[in-house]
C-alpha positions, 0 to 999 in steps of 0.5 A: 111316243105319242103314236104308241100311246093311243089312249088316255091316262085314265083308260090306261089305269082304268084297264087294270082294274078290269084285268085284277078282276079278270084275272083273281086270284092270280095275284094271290097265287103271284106272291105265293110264288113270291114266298117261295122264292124266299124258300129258294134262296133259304135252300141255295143251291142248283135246285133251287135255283131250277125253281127259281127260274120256273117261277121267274119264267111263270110270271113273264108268260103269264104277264106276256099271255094274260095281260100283254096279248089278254088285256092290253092288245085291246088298247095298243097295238103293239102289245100283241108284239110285246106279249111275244117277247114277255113270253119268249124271255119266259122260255128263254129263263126257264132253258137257262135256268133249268135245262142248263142249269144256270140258275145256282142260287147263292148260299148264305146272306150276302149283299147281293142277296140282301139286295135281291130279297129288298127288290122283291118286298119292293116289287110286292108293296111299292105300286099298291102303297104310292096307289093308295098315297096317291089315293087311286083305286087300290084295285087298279094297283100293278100286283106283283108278277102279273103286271109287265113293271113288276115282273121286270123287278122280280127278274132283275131281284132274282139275278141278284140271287144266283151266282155270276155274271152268266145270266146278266144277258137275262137283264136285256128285255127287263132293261128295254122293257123298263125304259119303254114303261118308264118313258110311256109313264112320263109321258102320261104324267102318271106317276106312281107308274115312274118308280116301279121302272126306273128301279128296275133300270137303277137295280139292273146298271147296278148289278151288271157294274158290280159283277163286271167288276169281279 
């Protein structure tokens, strides 16, 4: 692990610092987007869900394009590979969702909703608030859809908005993913990275077990 981690905990946090500000006010733009999937889910539907799909598509090929091959290919090496991917999972949620039409929004509050819509607030605020409780710079905060542990959250929430077991095989890379981020996070001792991963890991086991159940 220590091989794919060529750099200190400081470096690491310091890099985002260096990305939000590259990269304003993408971030502002990122939970506009965020609202709108709360507008998608009020509609329900296959149109919605095509939006859906392009917004969750826009956050994995801007995470994958601005920071993965942008930002962090400075530090690690394999970035540029994990930006590939970042970008192919974007593609791959757009086809799904849009040219197939595979992203049926679900109609109505259900708990799978309810779940997702929490997933979403928590992928907004949980990384800024343990950064400020933890009294870190608030500007090196991963802000939500343009930081790679975020956008796997909102893709895992956004599964938990559609109708189905169709699209659980979407859940591979944020899974992957997630326990590559959450094993490097541990390994650095940084802690307020830990959550964010190993919610994705938690929402995703538990999405996949209550839909193979039906």
């Amino acid at each position: 692990m220590d091989r794919l981690i060529p750099f200190s905990p400081d470096v690491y946090v310091g890099m985002f610092a260096r990305y939000n500000a590259a990269t304003w006010p993408a971030s502002v733009t990122a939970v506009f987007l965020g609202a709108l999937i709360l507008v998608c889910v009020r509609r329900g539907g296959a149109d919605a869900g095509r939006t859906l799909a392009l917004i969750v598509a826009a956050f994995w090929i801007w995470t994958g394009w601005a920071f993965q091959i942008g930002q962090y290919s400075n530090l690690n090496w394999a970035a540029d590979p994990f930006g590939w991917l970042f970008i192919m999972q974007g593609g791959l949620t757009a086809f799904w969702g849009t040219a197939l039409g595979r992203f049926d929004v679900a109609a109505g509050r259900t708990r799978s909703v309810e779940i997702g819509i929490v997933l979403l607030f928590l992928a907004l605020v949980l990384h800024p608030a343990l950064t400020f409780f933890m009294q870190m710079p608030i500007e090196t905060a991963h802000g939500f859809g343009t930081a790679p542990a975020t956008t796997a959250l909102i893709a895992v929430a956004a599964l938990y908005l559609v109708y189905g077991r169709a699209s659980l095989w979407l859940l591979t890379w944020p899974v992957l993913w997630s326990a590559w981020d959450l094993a490097s996070a541990w390994t650095m001792a940084l802690w307020r990275d830990v959550p964010l991963p190993a919610l994705t890991l938690f929402a995703a086991t538990y999405l996949i077990a209550v839909r193979v159940r039906r």
